[in-house]
KETORBA-7574 format. One line per field, with one value per residue (C-alpha): residue in three letters; chain; y, z, x. Coordinates in nm, 4 decimals. Example, Ala and Ser with C-alpha at 12.3 -4.5 7.8 and 13.67 -1.06 7.14 Angstrom:
<fidos>
aa <- ALA,SER
ch <- A,A
v <- -0.4500,-0.1060
w <- 0.7800,0.7140
u <- 1.2300,1.3670
</fidos>
This chain:
<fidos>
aa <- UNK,UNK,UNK,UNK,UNK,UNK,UNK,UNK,UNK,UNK,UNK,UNK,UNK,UNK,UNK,UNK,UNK,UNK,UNK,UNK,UNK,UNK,UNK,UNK,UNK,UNK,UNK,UNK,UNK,UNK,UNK,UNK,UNK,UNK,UNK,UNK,UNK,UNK,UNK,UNK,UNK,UNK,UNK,UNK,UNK,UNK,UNK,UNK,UNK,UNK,UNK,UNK,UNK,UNK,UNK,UNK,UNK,UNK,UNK,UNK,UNK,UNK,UNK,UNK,UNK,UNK,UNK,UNK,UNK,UNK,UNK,UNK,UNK,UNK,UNK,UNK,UNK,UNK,UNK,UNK,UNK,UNK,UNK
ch <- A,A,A,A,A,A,A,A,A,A,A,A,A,A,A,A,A,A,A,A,A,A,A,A,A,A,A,A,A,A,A,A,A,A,A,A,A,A,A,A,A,A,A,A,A,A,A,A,A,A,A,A,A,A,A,A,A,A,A,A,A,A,A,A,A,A,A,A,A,A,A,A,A,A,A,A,A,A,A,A,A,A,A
v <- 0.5933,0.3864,0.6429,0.8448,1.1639,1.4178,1.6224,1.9604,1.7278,1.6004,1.9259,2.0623,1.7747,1.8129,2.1552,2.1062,1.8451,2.0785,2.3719,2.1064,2.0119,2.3792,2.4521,2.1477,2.2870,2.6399,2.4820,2.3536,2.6687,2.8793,2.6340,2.5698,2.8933,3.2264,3.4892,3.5716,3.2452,3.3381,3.6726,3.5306,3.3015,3.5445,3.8196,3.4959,3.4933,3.8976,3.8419,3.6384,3.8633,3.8368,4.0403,3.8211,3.5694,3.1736,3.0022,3.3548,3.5410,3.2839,3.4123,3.1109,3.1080,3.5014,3.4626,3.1627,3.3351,3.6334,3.4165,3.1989,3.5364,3.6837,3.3822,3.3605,3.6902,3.6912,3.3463,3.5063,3.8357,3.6324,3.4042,3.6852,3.9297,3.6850,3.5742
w <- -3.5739,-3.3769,-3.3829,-3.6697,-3.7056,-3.7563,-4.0644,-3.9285,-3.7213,-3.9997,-4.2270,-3.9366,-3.9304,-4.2740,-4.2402,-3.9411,-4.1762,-4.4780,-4.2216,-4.1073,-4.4053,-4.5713,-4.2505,-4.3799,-4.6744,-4.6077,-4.3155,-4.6624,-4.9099,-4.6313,-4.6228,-4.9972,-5.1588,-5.2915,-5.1535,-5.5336,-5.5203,-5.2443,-5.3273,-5.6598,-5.4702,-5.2855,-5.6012,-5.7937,-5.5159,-5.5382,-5.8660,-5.8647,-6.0096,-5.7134,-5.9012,-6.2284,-6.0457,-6.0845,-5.7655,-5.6452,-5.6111,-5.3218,-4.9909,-4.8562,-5.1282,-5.1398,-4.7520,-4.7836,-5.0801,-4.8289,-4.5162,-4.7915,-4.8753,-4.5237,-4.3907,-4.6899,-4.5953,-4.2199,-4.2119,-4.4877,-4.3229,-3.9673,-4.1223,-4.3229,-4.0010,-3.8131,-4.0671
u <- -9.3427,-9.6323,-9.8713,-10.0682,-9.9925,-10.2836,-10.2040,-10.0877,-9.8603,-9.7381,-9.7045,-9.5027,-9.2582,-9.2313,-9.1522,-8.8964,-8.7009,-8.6798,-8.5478,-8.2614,-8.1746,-8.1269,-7.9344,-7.7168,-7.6527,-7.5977,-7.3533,-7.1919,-7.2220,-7.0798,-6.7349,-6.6841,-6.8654,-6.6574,-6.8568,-6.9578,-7.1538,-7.3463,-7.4468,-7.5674,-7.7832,-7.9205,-7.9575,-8.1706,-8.4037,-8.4588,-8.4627,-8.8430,-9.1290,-9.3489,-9.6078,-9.6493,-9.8448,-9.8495,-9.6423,-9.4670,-9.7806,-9.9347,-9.8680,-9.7227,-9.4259,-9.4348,-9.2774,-9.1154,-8.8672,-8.8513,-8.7408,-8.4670,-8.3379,-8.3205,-8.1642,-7.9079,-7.8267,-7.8146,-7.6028,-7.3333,-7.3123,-7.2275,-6.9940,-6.8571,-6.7784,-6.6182,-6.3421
</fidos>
């Protein structure tokens, strides 16, 4: 890249390349993963005190475990329908 990139700018394409890479991978969980293997995925996430503070308890990570969970969920549930 030629030009600087102000900080949000760059926070955001961070963000952006983390959300294509985990759509990478769950392309590649969804193929080669026994549904068992996903729900256990999902159950680990669940499964994080959010209450006991440290990392969980900041509101940023608080909604970012919510939105792994909900889009573990939603993309096995698809998949899982339409086999």
């Amino acid at each position: 890249m030629s030009q600087q990139l102000m900080q949000n700018e760059e926070i955001l394409s961070d963000v952006v390349a983390c959300q294509l890479v985990i759509k990478q991978i769950l392309d590649v969980i969804d193929v080669i993963a026994p549904v068992e293997v996903r729900e256990k995925m999902a159950g680990q996430l669940k499964s994080i005190d959010l209450s006991a503070g440290g990392v969980a308890s900041d509101p940023i990570t608080n909604r970012a475990i919510q939105k792994a969970i909900a889009l573990i969920e939603l993309k096995f549930t698809r998949s899982e329908e339409a086999h």
